[in-house]
ZAMARGU-4260 file (C-alpha; in steps of 0.2 Angstrom, whole numbers, plus 5000, padded with zeros to 4 digits):
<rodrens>
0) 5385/4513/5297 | 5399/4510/5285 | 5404/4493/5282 | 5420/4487/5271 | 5422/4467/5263
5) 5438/4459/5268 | 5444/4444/5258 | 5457/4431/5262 | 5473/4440/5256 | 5491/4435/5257
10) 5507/4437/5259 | 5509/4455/5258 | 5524/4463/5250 | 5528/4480/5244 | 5531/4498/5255
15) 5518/4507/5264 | 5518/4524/5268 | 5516/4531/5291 | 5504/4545/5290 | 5505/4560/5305
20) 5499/4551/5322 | 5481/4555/5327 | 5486/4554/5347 | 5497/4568/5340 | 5490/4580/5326
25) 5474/4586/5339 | 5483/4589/5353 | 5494/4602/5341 | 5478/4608/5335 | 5473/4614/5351
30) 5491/4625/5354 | 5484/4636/5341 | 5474/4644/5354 | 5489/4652/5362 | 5495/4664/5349
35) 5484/4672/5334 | 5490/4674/5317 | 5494/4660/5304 | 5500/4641/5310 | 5505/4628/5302
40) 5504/4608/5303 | 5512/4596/5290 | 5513/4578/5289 | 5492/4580/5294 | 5483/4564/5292
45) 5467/4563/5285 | 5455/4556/5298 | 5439/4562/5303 | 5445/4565/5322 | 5453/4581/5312
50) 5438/4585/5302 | 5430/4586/5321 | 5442/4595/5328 | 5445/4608/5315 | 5424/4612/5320
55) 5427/4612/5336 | 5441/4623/5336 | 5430/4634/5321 | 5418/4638/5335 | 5432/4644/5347
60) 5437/4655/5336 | 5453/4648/5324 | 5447/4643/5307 | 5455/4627/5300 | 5458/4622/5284
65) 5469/4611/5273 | 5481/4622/5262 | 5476/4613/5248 | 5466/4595/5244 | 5479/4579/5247
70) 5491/4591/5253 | 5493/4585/5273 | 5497/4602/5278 | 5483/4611/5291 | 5482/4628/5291
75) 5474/4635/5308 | 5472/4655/5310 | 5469/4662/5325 | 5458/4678/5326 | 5464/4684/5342
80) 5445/4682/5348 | 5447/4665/5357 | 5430/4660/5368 | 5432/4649/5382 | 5416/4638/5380
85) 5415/4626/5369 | 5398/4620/5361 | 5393/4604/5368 | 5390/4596/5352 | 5405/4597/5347
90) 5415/4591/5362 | 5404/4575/5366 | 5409/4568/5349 | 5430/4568/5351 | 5438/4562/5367
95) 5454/4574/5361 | 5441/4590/5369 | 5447/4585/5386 | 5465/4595/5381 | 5455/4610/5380
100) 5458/4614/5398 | 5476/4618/5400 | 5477/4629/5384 | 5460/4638/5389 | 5466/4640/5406
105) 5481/4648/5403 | 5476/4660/5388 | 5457/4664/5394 | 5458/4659/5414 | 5441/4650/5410
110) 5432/4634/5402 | 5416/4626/5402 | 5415/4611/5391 | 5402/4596/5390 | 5411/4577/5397
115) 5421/4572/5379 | 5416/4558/5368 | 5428/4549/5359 | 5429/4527/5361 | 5422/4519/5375
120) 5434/4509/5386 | 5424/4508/5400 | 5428/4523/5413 | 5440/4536/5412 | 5440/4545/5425
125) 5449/4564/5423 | 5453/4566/5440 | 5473/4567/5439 | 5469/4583/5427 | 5461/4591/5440
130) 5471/4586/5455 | 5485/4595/5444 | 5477/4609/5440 | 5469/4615/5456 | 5489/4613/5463
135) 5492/4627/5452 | 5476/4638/5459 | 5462/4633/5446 | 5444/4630/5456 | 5433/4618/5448
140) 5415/4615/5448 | 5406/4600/5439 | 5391/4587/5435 | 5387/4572/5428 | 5389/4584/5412
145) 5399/4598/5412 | 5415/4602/5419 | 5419/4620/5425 | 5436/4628/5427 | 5444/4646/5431
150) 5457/4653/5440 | 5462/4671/5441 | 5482/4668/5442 | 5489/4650/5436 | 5506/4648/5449
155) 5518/4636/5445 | 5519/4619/5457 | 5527/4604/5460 | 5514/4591/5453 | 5517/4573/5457
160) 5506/4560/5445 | 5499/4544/5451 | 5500/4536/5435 | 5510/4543/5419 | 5492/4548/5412
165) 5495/4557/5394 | 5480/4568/5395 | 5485/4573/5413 | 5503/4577/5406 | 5498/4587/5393
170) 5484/4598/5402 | 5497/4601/5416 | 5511/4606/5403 | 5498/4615/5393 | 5493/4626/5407
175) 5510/4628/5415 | 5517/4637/5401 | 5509/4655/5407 | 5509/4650/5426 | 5519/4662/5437
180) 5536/4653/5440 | 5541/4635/5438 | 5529/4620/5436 | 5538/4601/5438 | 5527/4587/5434
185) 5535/4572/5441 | 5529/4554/5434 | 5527/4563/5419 | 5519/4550/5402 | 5532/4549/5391
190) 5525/4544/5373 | 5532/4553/5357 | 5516/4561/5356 | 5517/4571/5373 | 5536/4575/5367
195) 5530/4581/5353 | 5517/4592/5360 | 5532/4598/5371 | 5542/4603/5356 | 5527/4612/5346
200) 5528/4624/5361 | 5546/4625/5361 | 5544/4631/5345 | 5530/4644/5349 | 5542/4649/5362
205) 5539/4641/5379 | 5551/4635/5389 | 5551/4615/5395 | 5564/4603/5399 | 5565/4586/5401
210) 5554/4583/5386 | 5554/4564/5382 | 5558/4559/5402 | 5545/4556/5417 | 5552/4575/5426
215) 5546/4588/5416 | 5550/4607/5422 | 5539/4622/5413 | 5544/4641/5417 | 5531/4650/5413
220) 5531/4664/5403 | 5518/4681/5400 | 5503/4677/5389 | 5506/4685/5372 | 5524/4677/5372
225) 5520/4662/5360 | 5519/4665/5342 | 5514/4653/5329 | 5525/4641/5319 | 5524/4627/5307
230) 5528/4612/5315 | 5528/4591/5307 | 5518/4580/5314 | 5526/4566/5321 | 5523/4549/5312
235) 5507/4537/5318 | 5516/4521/5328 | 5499/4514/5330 | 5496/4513/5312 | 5514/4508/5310
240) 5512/4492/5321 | 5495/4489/5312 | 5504/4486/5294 | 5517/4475/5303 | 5503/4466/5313
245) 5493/4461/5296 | 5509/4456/5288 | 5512/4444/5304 | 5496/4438/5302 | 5497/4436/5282
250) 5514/4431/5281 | 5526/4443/5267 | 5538/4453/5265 | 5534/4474/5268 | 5546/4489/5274
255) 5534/4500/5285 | 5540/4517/5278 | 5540/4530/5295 | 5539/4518/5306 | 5551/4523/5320
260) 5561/4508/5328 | 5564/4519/5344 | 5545/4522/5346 | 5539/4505/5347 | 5552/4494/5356
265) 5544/4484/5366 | 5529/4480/5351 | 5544/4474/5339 | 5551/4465/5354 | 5535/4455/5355
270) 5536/4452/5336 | 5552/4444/5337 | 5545/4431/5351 | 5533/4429/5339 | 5543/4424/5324
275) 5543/4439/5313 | 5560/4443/5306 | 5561/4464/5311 | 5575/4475/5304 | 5578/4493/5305
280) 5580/4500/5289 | 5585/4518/5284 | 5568/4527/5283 | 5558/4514/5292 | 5554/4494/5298
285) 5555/4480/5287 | 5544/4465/5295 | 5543/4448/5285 | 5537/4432/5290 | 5536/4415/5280
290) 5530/4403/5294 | 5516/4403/5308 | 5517/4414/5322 | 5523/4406/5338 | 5512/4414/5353
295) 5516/4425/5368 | 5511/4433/5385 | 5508/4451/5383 | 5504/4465/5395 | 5500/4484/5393
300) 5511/4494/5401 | 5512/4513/5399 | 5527/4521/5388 | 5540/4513/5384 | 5529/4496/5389
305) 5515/4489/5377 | 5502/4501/5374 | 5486/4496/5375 | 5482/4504/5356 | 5491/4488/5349
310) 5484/4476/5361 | 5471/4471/5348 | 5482/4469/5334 | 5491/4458/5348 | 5476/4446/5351
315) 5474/4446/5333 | 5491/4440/5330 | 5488/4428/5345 | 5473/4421/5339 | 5481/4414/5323
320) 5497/4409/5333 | 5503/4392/5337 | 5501/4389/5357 | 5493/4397/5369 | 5495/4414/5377
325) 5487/4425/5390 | 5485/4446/5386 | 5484/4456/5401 | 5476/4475/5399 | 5482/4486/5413
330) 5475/4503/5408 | 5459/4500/5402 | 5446/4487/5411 | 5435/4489/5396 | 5443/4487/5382
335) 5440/4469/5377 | 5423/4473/5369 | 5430/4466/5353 | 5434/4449/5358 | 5414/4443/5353
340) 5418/4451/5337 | 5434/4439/5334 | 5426/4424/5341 | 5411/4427/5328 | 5426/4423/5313
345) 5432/4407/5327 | 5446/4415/5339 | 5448/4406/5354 | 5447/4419/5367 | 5441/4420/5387
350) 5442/4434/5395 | 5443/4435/5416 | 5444/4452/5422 | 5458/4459/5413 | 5465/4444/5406
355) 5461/4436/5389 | 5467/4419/5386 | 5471/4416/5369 | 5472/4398/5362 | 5476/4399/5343
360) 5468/4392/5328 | 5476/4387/5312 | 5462/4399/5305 | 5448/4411/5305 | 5433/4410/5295
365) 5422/4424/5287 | 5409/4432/5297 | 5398/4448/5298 | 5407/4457/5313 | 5406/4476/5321
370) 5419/4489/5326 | 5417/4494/5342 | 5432/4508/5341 | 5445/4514/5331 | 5460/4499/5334
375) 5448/4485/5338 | 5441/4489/5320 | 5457/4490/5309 | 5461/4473/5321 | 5445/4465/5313
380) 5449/4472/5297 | 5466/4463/5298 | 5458/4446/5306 | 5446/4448/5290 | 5458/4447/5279
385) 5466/4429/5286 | 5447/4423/5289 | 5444/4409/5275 | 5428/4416/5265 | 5423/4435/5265
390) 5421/4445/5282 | 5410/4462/5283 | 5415/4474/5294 | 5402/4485/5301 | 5405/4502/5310
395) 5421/4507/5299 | 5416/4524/5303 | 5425/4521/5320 | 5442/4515/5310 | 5440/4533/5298
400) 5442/4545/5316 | 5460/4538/5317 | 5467/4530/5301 | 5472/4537/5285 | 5467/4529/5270
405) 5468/4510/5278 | 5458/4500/5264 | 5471/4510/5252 | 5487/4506/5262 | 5483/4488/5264
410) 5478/4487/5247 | 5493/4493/5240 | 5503/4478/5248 | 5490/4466/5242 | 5474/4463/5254
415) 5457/4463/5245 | 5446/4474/5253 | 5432/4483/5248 | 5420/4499/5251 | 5401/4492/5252
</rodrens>
């Protein structure tokens, strides 16, 4: 396991760079199925989520590759020989797989694919993906192992969501852009990274509207009618929010270059409640604190609410904060395995259900902790660096699927941390 030394750092001042958002850059990777020839994607982060993608995609038949080292721009070329079954080895170790199926629906008719990997939040379930996807004429079959799905002609259909799920979204969209006629997805999720998804295959040549809203409308067009582009990523919010979280937490002074004030609304809201002074700036977020954090209720909500990718980055800042406050998760059940792990360095957190209460600490104390998953770990990483003593953070392999560089970034602005 990969472990990284934190040491008690503060305040952080300086600028720090947003790299391309993981929740975005694999779900572009995956358009490159529809059309062969050359695409390209720039602002690319660095993570391995890509490196495992860029496999998976290998072994379907559209070799990927970085145009050249450092240079955040992803070449894929598609061969034009695109297979629909995707080696299981591949799948179970990336959650993003699961947005195989519209694509390979729509260009092949056919997927087999193991169940993805990816964190683990407890159950999640795909069920509004296949509810969607057999309205427009796709038969499933499946185990406790593999999933199954052809269809001979996708038809466009009026598919109502029960939850704005992202991955159902995008699937649905996915597959809708070669139905025959008009697809609507109604309760549509409307994160940035879904829009843009939606605006890649604008560019390729499909034809959506609504992008950005909960109604979107997809007329389909003939397979063969994409073509590739080169399209930029959209910047990370998550990783944004994790900059400005540490800097709550450490107190400073630091402009969060990238960072889009329009993506994350309701997270700088929060900050505000909690103290932290927020201003837009031209090319990003300048965040700086010089006083304690004052604590606050939280619940995860989907877009534009709180997602629950900041909620640990929120207990972290609560677990420091003066007061008490109470963190509701909404989305997923499991996601508080990370609380142990913060209560090892002296937060003060119950959970019940899917509530943690929070009482804050004038401060934390260095322990040997565990990443359980990609934002629980940078969250430790952060509650690390304001632990009195040195902190060890096990498992940082977890933090590497989804952030670029982090030890670097952070240490730029002035956190101590170290590579074991």
């Amino acid at each position: 396991m990969s472990r990284i030394l934190a040491h008690r750092s503060g305040p952080l001042v300086g600028v720090v760079d947003v790299p391309g958002a993981k929740n975005s850059v694999l779900k572009l990777m995956v358009a490159s199925l529809y059309a062969s020839g050359e695409h390209r994607l720039t602002n690319v982060p660095e993570i391995s989520d890509v490196d495992a993608m860029a496999v998976l995609l290998g072994s379907l038949g559209v070799d990927v590759r970085f145009a050249a080292p450092g240079s955040h721009e992803l070449v894929l070329s598609n061969s034009g020989q695109v297979a629909s079954v995707a080696p299981p080895d591949e799948v179970g170790s990336i959650r993003a797989s699961i947005n195989l199926l519209g694509p390979l629906l729509a260009c092949r008719g056919h997927v087999r694919l193991d169940m993805p990997g990816g964190d683990d939040f407890g159950s999640r379930p795909i069920d509004m993906h296949v509810a969607g996807l057999s309205a427009m004429g796709v038969s499933f079959e499946a185990d406790a192992t593999h999933l199954e799905a052809r269809v001979d002609r996708l038809r466009g259909a009026d598919v109502v969501l029960d939850y704005p799920s992202v991955g159902a979204t995008e699937n649905v969209m996915c597959a809708a852009v070669h139905a025959e006629g008009t697809t609507t997805i109604r309760h549509a999720a409307r994160e940035p990274e879904v829009a843009d998804l939606a605006c890649l295959l604008v560019e390729m040549g499909a034809r959506i509207d609504g992008i950005g809203t909960d109604v979107l409308r997809i007329e389909g067009v003939p397979r063969g009618a994409l073509i590739p582009t080169t399209h930029a990523v959209v910047n990370d919010r998550i990783q944004a929010a994790t900059y400005m979280a540490a800097t709550a937490v450490l107190g400073g002074d630091v402009v969060v270059r990238g960072a889009d004030p329009d993506h994350m609304r309701m997270f700088l809201r929060k900050l505000v409640e909690m103290g932290v002074d927020v201003e837009a700036t031209v090319d990003g977020v300048r965040v700086s604190i010089d006083r304690r954090l004052s604590t606050v209720d939280v619940q995860t909500l989907p877009y534009p609410g709180v997602a629950t990718d900041y909620k640990p980055l929120m207990v972290t800042m609560m677990a420091v904060a003066d007061g008490v406050g109470v963190m509701t998760e909404n989305l997923y059940p499991g996601r508080f395995r990370y609380v142990e792990e913060l209560s090892k360095l002296g937060a003060d957190i119950r959970t019940d259900g899917h509530h943690a209460v929070v009482h804050g600490v004038e401060r934390l104390r260095g322990a040997a902790v565990a990443a359980p998953d990609i934002r629980a770990g940078a969250a430790l990483v952060v509650a690390g660096l304001a632990a009195e003593g040195r902190t060890t953070i096990s498992g940082f392999e977890h933090v590497e699927r989804g952030y670029d560089d982090l030890i670097g970034r952070l240490s730029a602005i002035g956190a101590r941390l170290e590579r074991v």
